[in-house]
N, C-alpha and C positions, 0 to 999 in steps of 0.2 A: 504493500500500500504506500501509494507515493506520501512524500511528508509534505507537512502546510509549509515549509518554508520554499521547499521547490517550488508548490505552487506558485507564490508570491513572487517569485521568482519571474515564472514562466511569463505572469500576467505581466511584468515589470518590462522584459524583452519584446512582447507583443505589444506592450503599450508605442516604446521606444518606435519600435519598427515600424508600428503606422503612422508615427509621427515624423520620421524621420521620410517617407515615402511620402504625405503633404509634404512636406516644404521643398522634398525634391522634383513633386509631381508636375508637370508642362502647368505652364500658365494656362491652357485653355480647361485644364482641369480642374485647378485653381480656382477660376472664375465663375464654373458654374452656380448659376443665378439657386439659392437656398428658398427663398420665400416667393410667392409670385409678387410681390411688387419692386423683387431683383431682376426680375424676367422681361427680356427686352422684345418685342415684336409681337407679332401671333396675336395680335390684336382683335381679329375675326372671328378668335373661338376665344382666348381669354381677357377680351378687355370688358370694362364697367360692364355686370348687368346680366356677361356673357352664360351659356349653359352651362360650358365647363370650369368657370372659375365659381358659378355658385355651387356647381357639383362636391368641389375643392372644398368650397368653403363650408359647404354646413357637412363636407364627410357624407355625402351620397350617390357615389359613385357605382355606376354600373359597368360589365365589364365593356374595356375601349378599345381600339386599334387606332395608334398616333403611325400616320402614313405622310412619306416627305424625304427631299432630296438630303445627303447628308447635312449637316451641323448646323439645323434649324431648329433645334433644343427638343426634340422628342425623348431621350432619354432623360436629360433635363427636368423636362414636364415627370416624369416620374419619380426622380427624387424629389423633388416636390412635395407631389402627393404621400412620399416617404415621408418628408421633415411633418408633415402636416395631418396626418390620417393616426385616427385611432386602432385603424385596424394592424393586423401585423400583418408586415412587408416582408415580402421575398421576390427576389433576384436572380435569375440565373438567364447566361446567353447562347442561345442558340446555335452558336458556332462549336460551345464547348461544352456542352451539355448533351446528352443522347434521355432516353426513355427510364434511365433508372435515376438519373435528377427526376426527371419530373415526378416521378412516383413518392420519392422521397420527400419533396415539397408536398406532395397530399397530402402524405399521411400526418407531415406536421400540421397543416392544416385540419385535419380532423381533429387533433388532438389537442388543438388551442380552441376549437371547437364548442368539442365535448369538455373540456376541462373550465376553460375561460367564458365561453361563450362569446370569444372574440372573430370577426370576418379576419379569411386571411386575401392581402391582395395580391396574387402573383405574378410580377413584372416579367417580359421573356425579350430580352433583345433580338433584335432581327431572326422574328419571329417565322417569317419566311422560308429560313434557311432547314428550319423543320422539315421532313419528309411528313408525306399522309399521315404510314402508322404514329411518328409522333406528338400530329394534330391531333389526331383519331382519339390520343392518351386522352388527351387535357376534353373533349368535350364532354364524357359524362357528369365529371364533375361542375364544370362549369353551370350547366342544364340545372344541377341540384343545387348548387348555391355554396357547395364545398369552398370553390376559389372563386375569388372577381380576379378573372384577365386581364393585364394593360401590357398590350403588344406593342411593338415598334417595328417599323419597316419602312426602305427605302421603296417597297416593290408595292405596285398597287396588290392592293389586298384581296379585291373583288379578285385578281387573275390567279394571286400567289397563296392566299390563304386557305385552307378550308370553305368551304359554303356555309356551313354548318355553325363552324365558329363565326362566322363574319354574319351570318343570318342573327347572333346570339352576341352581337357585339354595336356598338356606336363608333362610327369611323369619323378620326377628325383628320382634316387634312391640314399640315402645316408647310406654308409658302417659304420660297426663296425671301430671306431677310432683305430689308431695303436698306438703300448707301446709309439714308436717316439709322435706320436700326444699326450697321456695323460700324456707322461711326458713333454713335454712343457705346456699344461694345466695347470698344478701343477707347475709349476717355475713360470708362470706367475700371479699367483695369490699368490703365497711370493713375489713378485717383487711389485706389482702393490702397490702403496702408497695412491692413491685414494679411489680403490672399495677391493682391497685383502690386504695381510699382511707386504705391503712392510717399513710399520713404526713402525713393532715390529722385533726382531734383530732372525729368527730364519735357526736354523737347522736341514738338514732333512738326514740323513744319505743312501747312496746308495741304501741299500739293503730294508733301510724300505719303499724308493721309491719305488724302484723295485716291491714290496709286494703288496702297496697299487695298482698299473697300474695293477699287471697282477691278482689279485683279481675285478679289476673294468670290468674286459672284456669289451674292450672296452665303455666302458658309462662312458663319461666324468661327466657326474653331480654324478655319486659315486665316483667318484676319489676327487672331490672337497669336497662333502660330509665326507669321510674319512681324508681329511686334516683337516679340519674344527675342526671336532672332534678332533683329535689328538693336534692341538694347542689351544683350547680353554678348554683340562682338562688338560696339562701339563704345571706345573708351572714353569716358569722362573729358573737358575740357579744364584747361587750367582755374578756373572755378565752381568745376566740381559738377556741370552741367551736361547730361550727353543729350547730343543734339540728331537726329533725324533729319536726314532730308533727304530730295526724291532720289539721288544718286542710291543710298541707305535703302532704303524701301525697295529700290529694285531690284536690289544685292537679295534682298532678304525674301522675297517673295517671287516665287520666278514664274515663267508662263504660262497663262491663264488657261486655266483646267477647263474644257467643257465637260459640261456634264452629259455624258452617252454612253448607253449602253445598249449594243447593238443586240442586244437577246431581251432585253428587259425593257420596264415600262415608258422609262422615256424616250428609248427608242420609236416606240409607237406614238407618243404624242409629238412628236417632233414632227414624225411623216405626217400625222395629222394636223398639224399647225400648218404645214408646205402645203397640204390638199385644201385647206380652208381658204388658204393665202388667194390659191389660183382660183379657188370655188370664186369669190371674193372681189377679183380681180385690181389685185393688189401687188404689181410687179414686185417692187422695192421689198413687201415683206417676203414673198415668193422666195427671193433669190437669199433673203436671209438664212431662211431655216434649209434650205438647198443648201447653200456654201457652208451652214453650218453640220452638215452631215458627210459632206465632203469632208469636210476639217478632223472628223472623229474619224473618216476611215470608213462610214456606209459604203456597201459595195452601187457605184453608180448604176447598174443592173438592172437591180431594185427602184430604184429612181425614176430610169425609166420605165417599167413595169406600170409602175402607178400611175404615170403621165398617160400613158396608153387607156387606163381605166378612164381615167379624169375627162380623156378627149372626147370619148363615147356620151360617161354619163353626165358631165356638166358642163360641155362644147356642146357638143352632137349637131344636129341639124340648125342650128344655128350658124357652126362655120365647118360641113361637110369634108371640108381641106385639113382639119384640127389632126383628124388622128393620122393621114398620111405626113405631115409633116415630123409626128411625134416621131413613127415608125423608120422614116428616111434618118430622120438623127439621131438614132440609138445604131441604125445600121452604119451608120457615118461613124458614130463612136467605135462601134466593135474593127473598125478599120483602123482607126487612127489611135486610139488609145488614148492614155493619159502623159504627158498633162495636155496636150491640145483638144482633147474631149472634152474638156471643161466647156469649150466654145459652145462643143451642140448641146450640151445641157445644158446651158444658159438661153439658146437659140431656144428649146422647144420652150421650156420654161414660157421664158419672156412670150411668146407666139399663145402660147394655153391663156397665161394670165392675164393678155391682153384683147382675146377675142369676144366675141359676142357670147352668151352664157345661155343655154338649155339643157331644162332633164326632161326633156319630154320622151326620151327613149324608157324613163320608167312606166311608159304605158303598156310595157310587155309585160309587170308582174301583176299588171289590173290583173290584165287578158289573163295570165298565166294562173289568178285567183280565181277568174270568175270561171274556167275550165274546171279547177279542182272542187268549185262547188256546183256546177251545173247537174241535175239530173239524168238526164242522158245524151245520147248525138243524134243531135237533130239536124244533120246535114241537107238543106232545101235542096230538095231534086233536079231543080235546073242547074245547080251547081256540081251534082255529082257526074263521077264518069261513067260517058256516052258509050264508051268503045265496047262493053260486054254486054249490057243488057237495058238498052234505049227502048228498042221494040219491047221486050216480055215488060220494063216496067217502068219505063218512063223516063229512065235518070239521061238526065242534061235538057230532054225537052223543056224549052224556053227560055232556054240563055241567049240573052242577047254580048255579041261578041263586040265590044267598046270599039274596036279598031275602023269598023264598019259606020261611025258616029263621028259628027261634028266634035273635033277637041280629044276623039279616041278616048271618050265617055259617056255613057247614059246611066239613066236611074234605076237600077234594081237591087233587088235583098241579096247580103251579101251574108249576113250574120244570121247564126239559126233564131227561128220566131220567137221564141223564151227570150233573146235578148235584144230585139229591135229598138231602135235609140238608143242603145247603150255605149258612151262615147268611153275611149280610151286613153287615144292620141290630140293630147290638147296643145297644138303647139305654141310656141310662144312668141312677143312679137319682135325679136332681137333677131338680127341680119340675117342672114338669108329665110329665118324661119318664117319672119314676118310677112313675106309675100307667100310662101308654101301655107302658111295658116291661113291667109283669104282665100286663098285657091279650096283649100279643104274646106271651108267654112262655108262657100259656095254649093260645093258640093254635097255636103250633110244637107242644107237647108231643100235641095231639090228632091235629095233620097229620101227625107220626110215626108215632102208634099208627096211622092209617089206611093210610099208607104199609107198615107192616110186616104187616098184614091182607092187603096185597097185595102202714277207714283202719289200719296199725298202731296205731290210737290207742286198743287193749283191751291190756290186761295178761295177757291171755289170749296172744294171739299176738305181744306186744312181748316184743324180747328181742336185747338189746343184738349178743348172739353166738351166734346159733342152731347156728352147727355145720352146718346143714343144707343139700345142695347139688342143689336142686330142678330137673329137667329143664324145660330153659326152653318147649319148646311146651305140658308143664302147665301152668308158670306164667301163659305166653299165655292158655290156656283159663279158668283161675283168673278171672286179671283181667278177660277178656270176661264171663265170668258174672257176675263180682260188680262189673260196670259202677262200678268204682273211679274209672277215667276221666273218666265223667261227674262225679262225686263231687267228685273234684278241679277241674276246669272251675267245677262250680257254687263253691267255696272260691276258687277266683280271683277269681270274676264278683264274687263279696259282697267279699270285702277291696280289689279297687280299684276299686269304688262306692263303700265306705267312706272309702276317703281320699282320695275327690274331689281327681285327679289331672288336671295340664292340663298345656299344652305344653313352658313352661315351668317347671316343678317342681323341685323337687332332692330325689331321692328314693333313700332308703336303705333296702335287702332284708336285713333282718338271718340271713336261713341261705337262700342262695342256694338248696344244694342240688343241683335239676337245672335249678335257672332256673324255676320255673313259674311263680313270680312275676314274676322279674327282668326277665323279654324283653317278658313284656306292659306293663310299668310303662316301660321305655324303648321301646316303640313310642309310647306315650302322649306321657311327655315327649319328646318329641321336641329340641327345643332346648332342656330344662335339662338336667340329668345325674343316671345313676343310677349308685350305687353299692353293691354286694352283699359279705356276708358271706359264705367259704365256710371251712367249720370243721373242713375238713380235705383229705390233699394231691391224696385222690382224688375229691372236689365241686371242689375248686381248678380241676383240669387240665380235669375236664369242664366244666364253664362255661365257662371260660376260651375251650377252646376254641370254642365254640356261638359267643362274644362273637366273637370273631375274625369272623366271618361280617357283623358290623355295618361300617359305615364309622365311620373311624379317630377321627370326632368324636363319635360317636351310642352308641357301643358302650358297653354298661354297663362300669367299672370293676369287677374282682373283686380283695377284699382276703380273703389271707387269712389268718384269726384264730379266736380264739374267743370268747367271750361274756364270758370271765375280762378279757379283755387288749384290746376291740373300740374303745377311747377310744384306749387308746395307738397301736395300729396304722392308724386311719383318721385321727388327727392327720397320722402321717409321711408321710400319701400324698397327704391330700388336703386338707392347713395346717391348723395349729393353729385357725381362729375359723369351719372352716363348719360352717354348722347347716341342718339339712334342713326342708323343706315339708313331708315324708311319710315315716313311717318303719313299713314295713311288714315281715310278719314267717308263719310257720307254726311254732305248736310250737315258739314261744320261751321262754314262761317257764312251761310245764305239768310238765318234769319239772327246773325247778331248783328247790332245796330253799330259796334267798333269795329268793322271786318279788317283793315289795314291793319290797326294795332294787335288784334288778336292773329291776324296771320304772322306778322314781326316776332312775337310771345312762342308763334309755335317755331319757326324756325332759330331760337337760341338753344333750344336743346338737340338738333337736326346734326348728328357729323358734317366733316369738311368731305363735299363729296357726293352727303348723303341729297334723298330723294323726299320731296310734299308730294302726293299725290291725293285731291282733293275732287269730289264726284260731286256736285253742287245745281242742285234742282235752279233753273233759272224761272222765278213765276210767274215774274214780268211776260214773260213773252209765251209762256204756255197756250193750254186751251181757252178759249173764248165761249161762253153758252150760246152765244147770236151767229158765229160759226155753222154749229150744228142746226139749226131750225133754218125752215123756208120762208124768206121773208115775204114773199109775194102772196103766203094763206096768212097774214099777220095787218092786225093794223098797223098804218106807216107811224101814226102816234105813240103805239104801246110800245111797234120797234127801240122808237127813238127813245124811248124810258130806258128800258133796258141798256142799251148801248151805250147812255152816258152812266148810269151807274155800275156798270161795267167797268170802264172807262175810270170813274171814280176808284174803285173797289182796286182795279189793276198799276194805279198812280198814287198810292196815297204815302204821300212823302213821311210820315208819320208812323210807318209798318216797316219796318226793316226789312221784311220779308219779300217786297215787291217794290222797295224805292230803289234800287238797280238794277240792271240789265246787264250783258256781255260784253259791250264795249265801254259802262262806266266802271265795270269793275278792274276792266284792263288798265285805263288810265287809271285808276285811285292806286295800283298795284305794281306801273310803271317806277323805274328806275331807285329799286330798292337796293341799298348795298349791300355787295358780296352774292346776290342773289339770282340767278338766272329762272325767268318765270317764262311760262310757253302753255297757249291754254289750245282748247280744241270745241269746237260746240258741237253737240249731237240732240239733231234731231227724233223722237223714237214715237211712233204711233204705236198704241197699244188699240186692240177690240175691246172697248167696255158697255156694258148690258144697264143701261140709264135705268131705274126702276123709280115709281112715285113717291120711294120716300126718299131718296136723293133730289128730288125737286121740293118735295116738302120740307130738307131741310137748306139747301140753297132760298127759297123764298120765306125763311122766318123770317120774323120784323124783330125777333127779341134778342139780343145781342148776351148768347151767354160765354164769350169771353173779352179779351182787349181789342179784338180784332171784329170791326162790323159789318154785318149779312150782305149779302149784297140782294135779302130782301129788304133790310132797314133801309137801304140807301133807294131803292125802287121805290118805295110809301112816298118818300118823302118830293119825289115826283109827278105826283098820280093820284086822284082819289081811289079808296078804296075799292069801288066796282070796277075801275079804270086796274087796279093789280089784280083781283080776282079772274078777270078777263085772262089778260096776260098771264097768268098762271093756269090756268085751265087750258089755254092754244098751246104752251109748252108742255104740257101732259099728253096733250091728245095728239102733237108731231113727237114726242122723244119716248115718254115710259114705256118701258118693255123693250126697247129698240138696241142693239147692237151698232156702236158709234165708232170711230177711230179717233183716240182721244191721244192730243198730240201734250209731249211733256218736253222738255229742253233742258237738257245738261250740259253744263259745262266744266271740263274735264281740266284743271290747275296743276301744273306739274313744276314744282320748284327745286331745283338745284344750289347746292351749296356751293361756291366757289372755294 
């Protein structure tokens, strides 16, 4: 039995030794960011507000996959959650670890478990590098809750990982750092007095900065590397100061690494940046990610390969010459070789990227679908062959032979009878296509003819407190007729295309309401976070609840406030400094009477960058009641009541809600700073089903909110027989009737500079 002084011992050399391995460890090791708010970048998934930093911070983490080019802190990001997490951490890497680590890590995990009743979280570095059976290990447990997994990998996950696991995992993906991000890197570790160089006296001159960041492309651990170097072979000056400069910097950091990896993921996005580039037609980018693939060593082969695809599907009959020119300089190339081959890469390139643009050749996988679900072959008889059996049974009888025809064309059924009108080939109107698409477009229209030979958002119906307690299967019917639904659908689809909304987002619903924004914007974001406004107790509890339905990371937050108070209250929730990506909205500032000041209010909390997007009932210029009726069954007197109280009702400088229009809110909204504003107006006709007690409440006289009738304002036109009249002729032209009831939106998209 060993004695307690050896022990003391042992621990005393094991202490020594990991201390003596800090202070000799690289600086870039040194550095690593302890807390997140050491943590430099990655702002899309852990800044103010983010998914993953609140995950961090209240300790509820489920298991992740952090996926990213090297030395963008994904290991980082794990000890992190080490210095911070109640649960116990474990560690092992991929490269040096087989299937009896990982077992050994279970079982301690079961046994802090069962003993402790503590989660274990088990970190695995380049987790990738796993085969199947070792993926295979880790998901039973996973499934049960034994371990929470946080992977790391260079390799996309979706291709390299398991399915299994990555189906039972939240993938964050972390970007190439910016020059901003590696040059705070680098200050902070001359700064740092502890773990970087903040007790030796040095200086690093602009430009050699500048050199070392944009040599490091993005990878913070070579920027640190290159510091490193550069101050530990430059000797001090005769006042004790070592100085940097760009001569230094380049000694120290030598030529710029691309990142490629011709079997691996970025190999693929690369060729796909190059096919978007020409998709695009965007030479200058083209010829980048091209020379950039050349510069790694792609086999130019391949290059051309792709270009050949690209001439077909997004050339094609647009510029019929596209794929022989590809084809002639690849064969050009295989002559000449490298390096003069470079020329006809760049020739077909430049030639793709710069031509007229159609995919109309994807009309074959219509055709090729609508074959695979067609019922049977219905091949029309005049079209079948004549040569075996015309007499015993008709086939080809009645083809007409085009060549025989004016234009060596006439009109007959070409397609079996199950699919008649069914168009495939839509061409498009870009160079040569656009004169072949009148041609066919002619042609279809004559093969027919032969063929067929053989919102609350009116002041009318807003109103704060109707009184009115409407039988909900009319209302059913109401809304089915007047296809509101759809309405709303389309008002989604436009406001989050407008604020071009990604995974990671942080995005704020300023009136929640019933969610119709809110649920679709966090299926979107999925790993950033959204946050909704609900402006009162009864939108509160309903959303609320709906959110409940999300899982406990994912689920919108619902704050609730109102539009007076919406800084103050989204500070106390969700910290005083976050500012959102997107901040979307319905019928936010249409009926406040300060809309400049209160659009000003929403964009201080808007990122630099970030997006307003704002869906804004315009009422001013909505539906009309006089519109709809026939004036010629009307008296011209009663008309003229109507019309000026209309008129009244639709002007009244005094209603926020209808004292502007489209182009005063433009100007009140004009040359606001920092802020790029761009609106769009849409007109939308809905079907709605007029019923008598929609006229009966449009013509009360009794005014039950701030807002009044536009029967009160008729009375006071008209004697009483004189409106009983007029309300009776709009009964007997309108109730019951199916109208097209027009509403005008105006679509607000602000940009941050």
């Amino acid at each position: 039995m060993p004695d307690s002084n050896d022990l003391s011992k042992t621990d005393l050399f094991e202490s020594n030794r990991e201390e003596l391995l800090r202070k000799t460890a690289p600086l870039a090791d040194r550095m690593r960011p302890r807390t997140l708010d050491e943590y430099i970048g990655q702002e899309h998934i852990i800044g103010a507000g983010r998914l993953l930093r609140r995950a961090i911070q209240i300790d509820q983490l489920s298991s992740l996959i952090f996926y990213g080019p090297p030395g963008t802190g994904k290991t980082t990001l794990a000890r992190i959650i080490a210095n911070t997490t109640k649960a116990q951490f474990l560690s092992i890497n991929a490269v040096l670890s087989g299937v009896k680590d990982i077992r050994e890590s279970i079982d301690t995990a079961r046994k802090t478990l069962s003993l402790y009743g503590r989660r274990t979280i088990l970190f695995i570095d380049e987790v990738h590098r796993f085969n199947k059976s070792q993926q295979d290990a880790l998901l039973p447990h996973v499934e049960n809750g034994t371990i929470i997994l946080i992977g790391a990998t260079t390799e996309n996950p979706y291709f390299e990982v398991n399915k299994a696991l990555v189906s039972r995992s939240r993938i964050f993906q972390l970007i190439q750092l910016t020059e901003k991000d590696l040059k705070a890197v680098a200050v902070q570790a001359v700064n740092d007095k502890e773990r970087g160089y903040g007790k030796k006296k040095i200086i690093i001159e602009d430009d050699a900065l500048d050199h070392l960041v944009k040599v490091a492309n993005g990878d913070a651990r070579s920027v640190l590397n290159g510091l490193e170097l550069a101050v530990e072979t430059t000797k001090p000056d005769s006042s004790g100061v070592i100085r940097i400069c760009r001569d230094i910097a380049e000694e120290s950091i030598q030529k710029r690494a691309v990142l490629y990896d011709k079997d691996g993921d970025v190999h693929y996005d690369t060729i796909s940046a190059f096919i978007k580039s020409i998709r695009g037609s965007d030479p200058d980018a083209a010829l980048y990610w091209m020379s950039k693939m050349i510069y790694a060593g792609e086999d130019p082969r391949f290059i051309f390969r792709r270009m050949m695809i690209l001439a077909c599907e997004d050339v094609g009959m647009a510029d019929p010459k596209a794929l022989g020119v590809v084809v002639d300089s690849a064969r050009a190339f295989d002559y000449v070789g490298l390096p003069e081959g470079r020329y006809h890469l760049a020739h077909a390139c430049l030639y793709l990227a710069t031509a007229p643009k159609s995919n109309s050749s994807m009309a074959f996988f219509d055709a090729l679908d609508a074959v695979s679900n067609e019922n049977k072959d219905d091949i029309p008889d005049h079209l079948r062959d004549a040569n075996r059996d015309k007499n015993g049974l008709g086939h080809g009888a009645g083809y007409l032979y085009p060549h025989a025809y004016r234009d060596h064309w006439v009109a007959q059924q070409y397609l079996p009878s199950s699919l008649q009108g069914k168009v495939f080939y839509l061409p498009s109107d870009q160079g040569c296509e656009k004169e072949t698409g009148q041609r066919v477009a002619r042609f279809r229209e004559a093969q027919l003819e032969a063929m067929v030979e053989d919102d609350d958002s009116s002041p009318l119906t807003y109103d704060e407190k109707t009184g009115k307690k409407e039988n909900r299967s009319k209302e059913w019917i109401d809304r089915s007729l007047g296809n509101r639904g759809v309405q709303l659908g389309k008002i989604r689809k436009q406001v989050l295309s407008r604020a071009m909304l990604n995974k990671d987002s942080l995005v704020l619903d300023l009136n929640a309401r019933t969610g119709m924004l809110t649920f679709e914007a966090a299926r979107i974001a999925a790993n950033g976070a959204v946050w909704a406004l609900a402006h009162d107790n009864k939108s509160f509890k309903t959303v609320k609840a709906i959110a409940e339905r999300f899982d406990l990371l994912s689920r919108p937050q619902i704050v609730l406030s109102s539009m007076d108070s919406f800084e103050k209250d989204l500070k106390t929730v969700a910290g005083e400094n976050v500012r959102f990506d997107a901040i979307i909205g319905r019928n936010i500032i249409s009926r406040c009477s300060e809309k400049k000041e209160l659009f000003l209010r929403i964009t201080k909390i808007l990122n630099k960058g970030g997006r307003i997007v704002l869906a804004e009932p315009v009422s001013s210029e909505g539906q009309r009641l006089s519109d709809l009726i026939d004036q010629s069954k009307i008296d011209a007197d009663l008309f003229k009541y109507l019309t000026e109280a209309q008129t009244e009702l639709f002007s009244d400088c005094s209603d926020s809600m209808v004292n502007w229009n489209s182009d005063s809110l433009k100007s009140e909204f004009n040359n606001i700073d920092k802020i790029e504003v761009s609106y769009h107006r849409q007109i939308e006709n809905i079907q709605k089903r007029i019923s008598e007690a929609d006229i009966d409440f449009w013509f009360r006289t009794t005014d039950i909110s701030k807002r009044r009738s536009l029967g009160s304002r008729i009375a006071q036109y008209c004697s009483e027989k004189q409106f009983q009249k007029l309300k009776d002729e709009i009964i007997l032209q309108l109730s019951n009737k199916i109208v097209n009831w027009k509403t005008v939106y105006l679509y607000i998209t602000a940009v941050k500079k």
